[in-house]
C-alpha positions as CSV (number, residue, x, y, z in Angstrom):
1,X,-42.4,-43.3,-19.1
2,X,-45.4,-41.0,-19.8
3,X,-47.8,-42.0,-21.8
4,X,-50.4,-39.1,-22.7
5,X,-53.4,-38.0,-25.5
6,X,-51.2,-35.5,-28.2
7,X,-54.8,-32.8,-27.3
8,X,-54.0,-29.4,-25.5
9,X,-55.0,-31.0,-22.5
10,X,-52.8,-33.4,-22.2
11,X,-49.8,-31.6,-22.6
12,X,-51.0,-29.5,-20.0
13,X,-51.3,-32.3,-17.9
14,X,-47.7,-33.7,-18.8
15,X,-46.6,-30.4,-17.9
16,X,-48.1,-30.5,-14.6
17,X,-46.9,-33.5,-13.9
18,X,-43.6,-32.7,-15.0
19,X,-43.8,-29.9,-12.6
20,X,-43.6,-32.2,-9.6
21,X,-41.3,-35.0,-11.1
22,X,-38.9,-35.7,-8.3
23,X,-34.8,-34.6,-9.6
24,X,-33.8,-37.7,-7.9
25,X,-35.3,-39.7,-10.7
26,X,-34.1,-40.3,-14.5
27,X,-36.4,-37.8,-16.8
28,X,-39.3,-39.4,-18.4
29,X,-39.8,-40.7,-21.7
30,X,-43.0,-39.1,-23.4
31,X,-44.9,-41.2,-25.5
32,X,-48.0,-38.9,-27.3
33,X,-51.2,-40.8,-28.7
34,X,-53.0,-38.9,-32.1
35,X,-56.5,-38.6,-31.2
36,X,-57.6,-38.0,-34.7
37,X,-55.9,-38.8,-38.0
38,X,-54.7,-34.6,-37.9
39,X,-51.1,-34.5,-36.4
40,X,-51.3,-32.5,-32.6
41,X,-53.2,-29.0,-32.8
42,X,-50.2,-26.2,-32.9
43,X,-50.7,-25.2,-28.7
44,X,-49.8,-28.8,-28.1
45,X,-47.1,-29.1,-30.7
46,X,-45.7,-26.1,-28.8
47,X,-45.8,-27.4,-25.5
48,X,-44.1,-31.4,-26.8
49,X,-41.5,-29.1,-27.9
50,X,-41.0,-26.9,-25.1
51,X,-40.8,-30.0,-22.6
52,X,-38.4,-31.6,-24.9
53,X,-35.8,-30.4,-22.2
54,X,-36.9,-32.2,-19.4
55,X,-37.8,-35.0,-21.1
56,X,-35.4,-38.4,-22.1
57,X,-37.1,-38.3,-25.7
58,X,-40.2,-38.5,-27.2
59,X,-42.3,-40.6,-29.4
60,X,-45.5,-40.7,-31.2
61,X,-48.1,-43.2,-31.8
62,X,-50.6,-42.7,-34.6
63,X,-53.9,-42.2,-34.5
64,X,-55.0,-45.8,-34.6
65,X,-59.7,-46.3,-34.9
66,X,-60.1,-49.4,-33.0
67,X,-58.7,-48.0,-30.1
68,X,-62.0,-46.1,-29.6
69,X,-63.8,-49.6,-29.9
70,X,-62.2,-51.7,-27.3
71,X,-62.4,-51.8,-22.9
72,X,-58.8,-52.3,-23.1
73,X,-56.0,-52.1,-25.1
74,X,-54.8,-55.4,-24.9
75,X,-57.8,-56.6,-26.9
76,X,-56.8,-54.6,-30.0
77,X,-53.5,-56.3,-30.3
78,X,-54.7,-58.7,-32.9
79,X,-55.0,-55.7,-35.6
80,X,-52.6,-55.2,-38.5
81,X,-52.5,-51.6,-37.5
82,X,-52.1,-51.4,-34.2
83,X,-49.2,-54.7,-34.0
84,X,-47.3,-52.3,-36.9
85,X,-47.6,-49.5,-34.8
86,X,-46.1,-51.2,-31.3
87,X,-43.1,-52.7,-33.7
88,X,-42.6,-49.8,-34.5
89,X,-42.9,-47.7,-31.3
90,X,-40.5,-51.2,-29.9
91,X,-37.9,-50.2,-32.2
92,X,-37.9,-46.5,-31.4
93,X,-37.6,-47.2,-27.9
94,X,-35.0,-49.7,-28.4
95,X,-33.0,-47.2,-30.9
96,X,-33.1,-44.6,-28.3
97,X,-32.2,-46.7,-25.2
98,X,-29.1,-47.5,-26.9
């Protein structure tokens, strides 16, 4: 699993790393963080959906504030948001593994 910011930059840098993932293991599974409440800029849209190929499937997780307030995030779990947002992602995942 590869867990990455939905900016330019880190498609470019799932890209990259894609570049060098070994064919002897399974394809990832992408999961893209918003970094603002704005869906992905278009460049990075583009490049989510040009990976989709090398890639076991994709989510999203949305742009959630109190990430940007906590050292970790394990201390956030206690939000409404962010505990809707991992059931949800949970079920995806689950959904798609099956």
């Amino acid at each position: 699993m590869i867990v990455a910011d939905s900016t330019v930059y880190g498609m470019v840098r799932v890209e990259q790393l894609l570049r060098i993932w070994p064919a002897d293991l399974p394809r990832p599974y992408l999961i893209t963080v918003a970094d603002a409440p704005a869906g992905p800029p278009p460049a990075a849209r583009y490049r989510i959906r040009a990976l989709g190929g090398r890639l076991a499937g994709a989510a999203q997780v949305p742009y959630l504030p109190v990430l940007r307030t906590v050292g970790d995030p394990s201390e956030s779990m206690d939000h409404q948001d962010v505990v809707a947002a991992a059931a949800k992602l949970r079920r995806h995942l689950e959904l798609e593994g099956n």
